[in-house]
mmCIF file of the C-alpha atoms, coordinates in Angstrom:
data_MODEL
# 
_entry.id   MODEL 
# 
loop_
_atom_site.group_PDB 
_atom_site.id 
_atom_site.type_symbol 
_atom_site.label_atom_id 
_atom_site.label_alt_id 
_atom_site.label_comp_id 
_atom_site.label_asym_id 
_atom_site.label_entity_id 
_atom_site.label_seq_id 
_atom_site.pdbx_PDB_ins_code 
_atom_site.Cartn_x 
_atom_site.Cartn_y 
_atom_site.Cartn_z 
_atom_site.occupancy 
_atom_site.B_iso_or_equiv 
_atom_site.pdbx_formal_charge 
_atom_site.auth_seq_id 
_atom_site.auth_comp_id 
_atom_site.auth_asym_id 
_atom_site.auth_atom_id 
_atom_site.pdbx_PDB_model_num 
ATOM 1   C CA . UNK A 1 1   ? -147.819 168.650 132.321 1.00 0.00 ? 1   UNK A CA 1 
ATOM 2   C CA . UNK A 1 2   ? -146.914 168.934 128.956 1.00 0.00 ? 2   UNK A CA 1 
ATOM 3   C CA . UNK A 1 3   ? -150.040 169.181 126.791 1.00 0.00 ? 3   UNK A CA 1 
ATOM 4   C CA . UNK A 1 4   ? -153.673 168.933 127.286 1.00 0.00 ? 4   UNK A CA 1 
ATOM 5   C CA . UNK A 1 5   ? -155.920 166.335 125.097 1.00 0.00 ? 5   UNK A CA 1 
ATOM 6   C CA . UNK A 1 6   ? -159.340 166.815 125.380 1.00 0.00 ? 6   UNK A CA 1 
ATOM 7   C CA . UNK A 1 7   ? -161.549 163.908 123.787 1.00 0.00 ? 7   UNK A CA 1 
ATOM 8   C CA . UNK A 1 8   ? -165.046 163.813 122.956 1.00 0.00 ? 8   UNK A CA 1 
ATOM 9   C CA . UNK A 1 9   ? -166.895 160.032 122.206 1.00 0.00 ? 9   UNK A CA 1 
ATOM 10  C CA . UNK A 1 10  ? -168.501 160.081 119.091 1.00 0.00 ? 10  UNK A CA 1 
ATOM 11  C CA . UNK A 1 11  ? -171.097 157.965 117.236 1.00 0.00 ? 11  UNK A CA 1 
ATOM 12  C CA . UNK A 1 12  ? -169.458 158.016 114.017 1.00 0.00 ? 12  UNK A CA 1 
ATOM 13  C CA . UNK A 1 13  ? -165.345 159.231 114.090 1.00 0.00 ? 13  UNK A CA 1 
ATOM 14  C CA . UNK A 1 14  ? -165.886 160.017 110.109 1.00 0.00 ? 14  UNK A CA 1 
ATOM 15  C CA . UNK A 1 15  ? -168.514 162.360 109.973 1.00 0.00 ? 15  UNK A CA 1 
ATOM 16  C CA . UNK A 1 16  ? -167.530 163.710 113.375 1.00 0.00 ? 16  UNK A CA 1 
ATOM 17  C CA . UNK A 1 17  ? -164.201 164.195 111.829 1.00 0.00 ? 17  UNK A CA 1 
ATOM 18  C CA . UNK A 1 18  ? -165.637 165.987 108.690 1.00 0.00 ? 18  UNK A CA 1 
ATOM 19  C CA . UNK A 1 19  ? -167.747 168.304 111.160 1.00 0.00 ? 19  UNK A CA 1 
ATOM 20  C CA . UNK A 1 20  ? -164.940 169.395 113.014 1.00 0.00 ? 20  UNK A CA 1 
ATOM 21  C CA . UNK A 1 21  ? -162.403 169.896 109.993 1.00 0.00 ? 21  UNK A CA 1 
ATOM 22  C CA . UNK A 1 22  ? -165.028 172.391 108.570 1.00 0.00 ? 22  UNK A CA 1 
ATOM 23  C CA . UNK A 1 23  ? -166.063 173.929 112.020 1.00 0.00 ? 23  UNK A CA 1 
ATOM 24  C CA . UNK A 1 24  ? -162.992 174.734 112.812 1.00 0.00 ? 24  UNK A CA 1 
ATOM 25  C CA . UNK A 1 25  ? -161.503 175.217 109.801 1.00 0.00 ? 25  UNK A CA 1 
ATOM 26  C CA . UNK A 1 26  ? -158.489 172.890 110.263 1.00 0.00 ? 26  UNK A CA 1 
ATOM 27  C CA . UNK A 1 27  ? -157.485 169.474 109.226 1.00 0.00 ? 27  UNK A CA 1 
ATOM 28  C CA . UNK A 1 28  ? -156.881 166.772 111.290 1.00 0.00 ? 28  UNK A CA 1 
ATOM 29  C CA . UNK A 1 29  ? -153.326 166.224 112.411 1.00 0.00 ? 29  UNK A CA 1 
ATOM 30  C CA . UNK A 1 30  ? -154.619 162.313 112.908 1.00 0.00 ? 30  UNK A CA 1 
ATOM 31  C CA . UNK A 1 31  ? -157.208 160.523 111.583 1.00 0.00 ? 31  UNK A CA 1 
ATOM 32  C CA . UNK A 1 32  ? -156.590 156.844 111.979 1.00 0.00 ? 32  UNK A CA 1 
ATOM 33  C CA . UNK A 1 33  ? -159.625 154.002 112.905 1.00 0.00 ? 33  UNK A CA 1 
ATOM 34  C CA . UNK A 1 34  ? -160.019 155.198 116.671 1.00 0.00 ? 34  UNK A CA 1 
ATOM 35  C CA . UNK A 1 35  ? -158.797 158.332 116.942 1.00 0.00 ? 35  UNK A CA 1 
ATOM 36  C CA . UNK A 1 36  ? -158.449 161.949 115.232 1.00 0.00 ? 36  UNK A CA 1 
ATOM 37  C CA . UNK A 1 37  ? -156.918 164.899 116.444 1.00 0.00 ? 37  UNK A CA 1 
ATOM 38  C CA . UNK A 1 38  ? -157.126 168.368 116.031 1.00 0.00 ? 38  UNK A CA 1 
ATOM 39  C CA . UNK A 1 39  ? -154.252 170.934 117.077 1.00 0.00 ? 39  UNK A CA 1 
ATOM 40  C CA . UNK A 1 40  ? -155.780 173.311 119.197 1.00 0.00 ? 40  UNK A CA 1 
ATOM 41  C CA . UNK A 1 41  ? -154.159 177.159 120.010 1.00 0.00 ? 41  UNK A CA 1 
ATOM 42  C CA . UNK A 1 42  ? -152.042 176.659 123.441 1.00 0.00 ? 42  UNK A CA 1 
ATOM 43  C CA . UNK A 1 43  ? -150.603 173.484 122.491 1.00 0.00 ? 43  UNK A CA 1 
ATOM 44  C CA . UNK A 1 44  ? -154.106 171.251 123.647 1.00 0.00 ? 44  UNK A CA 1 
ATOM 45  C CA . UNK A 1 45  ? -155.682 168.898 121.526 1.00 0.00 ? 45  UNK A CA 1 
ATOM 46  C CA . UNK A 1 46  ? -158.928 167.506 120.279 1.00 0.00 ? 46  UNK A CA 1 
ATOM 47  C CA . UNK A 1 47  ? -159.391 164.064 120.021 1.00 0.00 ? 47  UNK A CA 1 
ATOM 48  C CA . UNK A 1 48  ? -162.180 162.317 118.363 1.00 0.00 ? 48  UNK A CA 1 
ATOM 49  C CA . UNK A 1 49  ? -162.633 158.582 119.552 1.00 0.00 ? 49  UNK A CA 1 
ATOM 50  C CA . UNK A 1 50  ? -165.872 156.392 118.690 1.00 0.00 ? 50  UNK A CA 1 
ATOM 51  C CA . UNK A 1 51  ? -168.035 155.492 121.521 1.00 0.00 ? 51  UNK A CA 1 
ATOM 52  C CA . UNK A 1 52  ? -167.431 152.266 121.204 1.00 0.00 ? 52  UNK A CA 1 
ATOM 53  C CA . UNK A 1 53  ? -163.406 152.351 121.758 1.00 0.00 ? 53  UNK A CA 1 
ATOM 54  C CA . UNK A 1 54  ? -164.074 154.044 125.283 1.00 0.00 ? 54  UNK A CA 1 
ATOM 55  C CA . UNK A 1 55  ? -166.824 150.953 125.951 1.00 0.00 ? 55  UNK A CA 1 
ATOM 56  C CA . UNK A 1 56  ? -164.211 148.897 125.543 1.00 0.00 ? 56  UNK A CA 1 
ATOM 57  C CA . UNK A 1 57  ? -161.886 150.959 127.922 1.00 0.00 ? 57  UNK A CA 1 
ATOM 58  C CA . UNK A 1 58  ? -164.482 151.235 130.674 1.00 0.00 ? 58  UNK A CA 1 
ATOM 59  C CA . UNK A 1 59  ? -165.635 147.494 130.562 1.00 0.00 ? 59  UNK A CA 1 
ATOM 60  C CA . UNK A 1 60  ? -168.705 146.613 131.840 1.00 0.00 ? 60  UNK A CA 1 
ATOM 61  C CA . UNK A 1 61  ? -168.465 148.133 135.659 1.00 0.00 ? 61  UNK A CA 1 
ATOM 62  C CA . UNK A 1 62  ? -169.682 151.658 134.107 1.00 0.00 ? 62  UNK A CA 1 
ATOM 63  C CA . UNK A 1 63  ? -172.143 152.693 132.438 1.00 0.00 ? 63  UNK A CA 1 
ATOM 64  C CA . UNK A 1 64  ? -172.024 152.922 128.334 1.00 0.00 ? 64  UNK A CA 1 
ATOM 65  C CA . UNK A 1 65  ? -171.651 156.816 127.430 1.00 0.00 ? 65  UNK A CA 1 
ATOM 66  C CA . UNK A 1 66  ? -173.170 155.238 124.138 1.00 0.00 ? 66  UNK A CA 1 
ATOM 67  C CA . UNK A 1 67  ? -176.426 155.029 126.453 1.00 0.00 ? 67  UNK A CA 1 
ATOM 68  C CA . UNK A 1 68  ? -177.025 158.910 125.882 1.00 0.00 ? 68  UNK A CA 1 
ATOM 69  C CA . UNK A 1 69  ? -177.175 159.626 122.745 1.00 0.00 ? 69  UNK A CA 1 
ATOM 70  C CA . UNK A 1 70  ? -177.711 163.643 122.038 1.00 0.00 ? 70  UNK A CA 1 
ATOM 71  C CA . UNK A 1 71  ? -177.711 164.493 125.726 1.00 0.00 ? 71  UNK A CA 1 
ATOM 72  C CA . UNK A 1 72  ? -174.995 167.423 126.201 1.00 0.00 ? 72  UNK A CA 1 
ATOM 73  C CA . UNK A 1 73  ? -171.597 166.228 128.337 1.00 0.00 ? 73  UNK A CA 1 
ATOM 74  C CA . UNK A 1 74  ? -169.380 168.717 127.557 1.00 0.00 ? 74  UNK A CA 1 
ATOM 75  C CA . UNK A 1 75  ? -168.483 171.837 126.448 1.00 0.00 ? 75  UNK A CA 1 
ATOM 76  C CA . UNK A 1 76  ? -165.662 172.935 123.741 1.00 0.00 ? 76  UNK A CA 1 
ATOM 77  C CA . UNK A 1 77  ? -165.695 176.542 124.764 1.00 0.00 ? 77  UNK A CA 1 
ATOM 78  C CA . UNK A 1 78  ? -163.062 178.094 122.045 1.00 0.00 ? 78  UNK A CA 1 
ATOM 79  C CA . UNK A 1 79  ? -162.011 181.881 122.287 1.00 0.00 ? 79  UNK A CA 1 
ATOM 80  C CA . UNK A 1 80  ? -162.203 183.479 118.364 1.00 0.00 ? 80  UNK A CA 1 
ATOM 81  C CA . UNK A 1 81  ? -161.463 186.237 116.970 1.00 0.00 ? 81  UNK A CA 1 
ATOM 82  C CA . UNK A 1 82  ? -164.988 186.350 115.431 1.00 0.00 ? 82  UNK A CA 1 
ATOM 83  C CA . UNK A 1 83  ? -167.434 184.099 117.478 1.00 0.00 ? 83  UNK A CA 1 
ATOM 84  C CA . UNK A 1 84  ? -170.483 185.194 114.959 1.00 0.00 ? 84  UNK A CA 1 
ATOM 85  C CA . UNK A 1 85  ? -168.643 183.864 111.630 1.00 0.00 ? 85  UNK A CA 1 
ATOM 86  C CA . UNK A 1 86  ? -167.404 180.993 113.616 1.00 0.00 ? 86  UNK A CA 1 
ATOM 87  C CA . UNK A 1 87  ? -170.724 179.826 114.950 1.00 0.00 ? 87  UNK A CA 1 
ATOM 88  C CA . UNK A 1 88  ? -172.011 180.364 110.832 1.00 0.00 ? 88  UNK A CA 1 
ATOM 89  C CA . UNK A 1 89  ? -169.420 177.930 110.284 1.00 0.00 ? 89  UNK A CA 1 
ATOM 90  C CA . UNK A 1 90  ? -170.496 175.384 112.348 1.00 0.00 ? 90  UNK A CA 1 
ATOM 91  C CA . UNK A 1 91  ? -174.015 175.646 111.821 1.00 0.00 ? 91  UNK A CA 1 
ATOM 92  C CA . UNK A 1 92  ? -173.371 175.340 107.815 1.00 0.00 ? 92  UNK A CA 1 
ATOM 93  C CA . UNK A 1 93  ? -171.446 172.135 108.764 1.00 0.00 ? 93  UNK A CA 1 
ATOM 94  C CA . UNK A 1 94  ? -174.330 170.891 110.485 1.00 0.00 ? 94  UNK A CA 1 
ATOM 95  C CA . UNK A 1 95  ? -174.113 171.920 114.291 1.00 0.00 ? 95  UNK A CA 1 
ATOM 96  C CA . UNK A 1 96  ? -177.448 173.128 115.624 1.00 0.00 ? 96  UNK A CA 1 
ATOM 97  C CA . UNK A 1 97  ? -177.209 176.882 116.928 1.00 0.00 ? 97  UNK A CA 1 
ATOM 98  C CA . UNK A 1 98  ? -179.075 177.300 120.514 1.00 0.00 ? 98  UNK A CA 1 
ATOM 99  C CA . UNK A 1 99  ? -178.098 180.483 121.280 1.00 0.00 ? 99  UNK A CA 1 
ATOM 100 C CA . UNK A 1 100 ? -177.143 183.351 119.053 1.00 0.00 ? 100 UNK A CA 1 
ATOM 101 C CA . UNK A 1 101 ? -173.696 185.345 120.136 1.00 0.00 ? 101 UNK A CA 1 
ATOM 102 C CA . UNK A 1 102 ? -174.895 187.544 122.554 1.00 0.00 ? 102 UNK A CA 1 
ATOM 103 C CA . UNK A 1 103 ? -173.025 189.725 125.451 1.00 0.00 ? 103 UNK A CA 1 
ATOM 104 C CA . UNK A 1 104 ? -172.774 187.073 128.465 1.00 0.00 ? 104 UNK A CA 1 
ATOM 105 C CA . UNK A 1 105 ? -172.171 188.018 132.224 1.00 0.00 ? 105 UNK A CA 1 
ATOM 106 C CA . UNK A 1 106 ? -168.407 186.952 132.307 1.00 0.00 ? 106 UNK A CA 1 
ATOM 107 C CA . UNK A 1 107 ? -167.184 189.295 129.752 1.00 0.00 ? 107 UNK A CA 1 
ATOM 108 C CA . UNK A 1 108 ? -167.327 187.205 126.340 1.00 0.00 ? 108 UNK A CA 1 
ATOM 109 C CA . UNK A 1 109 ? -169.551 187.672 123.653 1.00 0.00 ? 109 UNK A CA 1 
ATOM 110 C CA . UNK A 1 110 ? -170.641 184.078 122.769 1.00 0.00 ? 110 UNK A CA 1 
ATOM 111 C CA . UNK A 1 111 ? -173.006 182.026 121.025 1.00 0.00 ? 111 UNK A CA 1 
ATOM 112 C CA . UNK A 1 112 ? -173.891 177.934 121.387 1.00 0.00 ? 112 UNK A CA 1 
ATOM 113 C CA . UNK A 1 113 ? -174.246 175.413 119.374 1.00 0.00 ? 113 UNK A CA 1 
ATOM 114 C CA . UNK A 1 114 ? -174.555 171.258 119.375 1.00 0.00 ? 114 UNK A CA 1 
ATOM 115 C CA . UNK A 1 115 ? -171.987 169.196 117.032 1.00 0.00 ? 115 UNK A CA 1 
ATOM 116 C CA . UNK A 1 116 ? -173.605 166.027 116.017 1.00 0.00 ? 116 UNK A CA 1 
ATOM 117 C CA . UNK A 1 117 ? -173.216 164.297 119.204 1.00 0.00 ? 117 UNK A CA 1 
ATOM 118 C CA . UNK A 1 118 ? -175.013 166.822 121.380 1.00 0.00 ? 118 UNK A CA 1 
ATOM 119 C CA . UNK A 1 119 ? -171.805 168.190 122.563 1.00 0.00 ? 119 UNK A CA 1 
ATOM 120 C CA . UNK A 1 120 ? -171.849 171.638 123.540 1.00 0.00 ? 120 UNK A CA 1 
ATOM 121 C CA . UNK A 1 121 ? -169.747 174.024 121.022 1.00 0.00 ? 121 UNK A CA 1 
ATOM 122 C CA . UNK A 1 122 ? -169.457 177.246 121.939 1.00 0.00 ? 122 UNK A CA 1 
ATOM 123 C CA . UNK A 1 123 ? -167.765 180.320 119.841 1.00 0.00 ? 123 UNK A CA 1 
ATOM 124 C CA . UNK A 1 124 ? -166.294 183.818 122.257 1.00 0.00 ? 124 UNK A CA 1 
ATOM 125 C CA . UNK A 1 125 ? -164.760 186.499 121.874 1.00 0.00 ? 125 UNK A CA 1 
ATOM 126 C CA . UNK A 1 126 ? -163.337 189.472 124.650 1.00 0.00 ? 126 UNK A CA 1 
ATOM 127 C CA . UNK A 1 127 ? -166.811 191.537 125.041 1.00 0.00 ? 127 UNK A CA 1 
ATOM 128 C CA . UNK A 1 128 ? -166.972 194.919 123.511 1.00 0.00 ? 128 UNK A CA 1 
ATOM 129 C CA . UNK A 1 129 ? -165.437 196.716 126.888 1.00 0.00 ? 129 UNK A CA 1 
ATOM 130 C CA . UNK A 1 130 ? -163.084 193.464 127.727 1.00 0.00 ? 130 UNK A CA 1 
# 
């Protein structure tokens, strides 16, 4: 394996796109009709793709993620060097906060948040005796 590209349907690739450029304060490395991408630390990367493209893809055997609108499917969990001024960052770009930072049982200190789809962002960092 090479590199890692994780991709997240969206309803609309521009403002998804602007969300993420501002959340995570980086610019797209792509950003084409269909598809951007965000270099990620590690090498992985975040694609963007409309809904509709992955219709397309799946055909009409399975079921349209388009279906679920707002209904959480994934998680982006990122480890920051500050989770609190991260998860600021993507609430003033719009994300909806649903759990402060707090300490969590695994370690990480880390708060939650919903980008525009109802994808689950989340912000950690190493817990105060990690």
């Amino acid at each position: 394996m090479r590199v890692a590209h994780f991709i997240l349907f969206v309803t609309d690739q521009e403002a998804s796109t602007h969300f993420y450029a501002a959340a995570l304060d980086r610019s797209p490395r792509l950003h084409v009709p269909g598809m951007s991408e965000f270099d990620m630390p590690g090498g992985a990367v975040l694609g963007l793709m409309p809904a509709a493209g992955i219709r397309r893809l799946l055909g009409e055997a399975l079921p349209d993620p388009a279906a679920a609108p707002g209904i959480p499917r994934s998680e982006l969990y990122l480890l920051v060097d500050d989770a609190a001024a991260c998860l600021a960052r993507a609430e003033a770009a719009g994300a909806r906060v649903i759990s402060p930072v707090m300490s969590r049982d695994w370690g990480h200190e880390a708060g939650y948040a919903l980008d525009l789809d109802g994808h689950l962002l989340a912000f950690a960092q190493l817990g105060r005796g990690s």
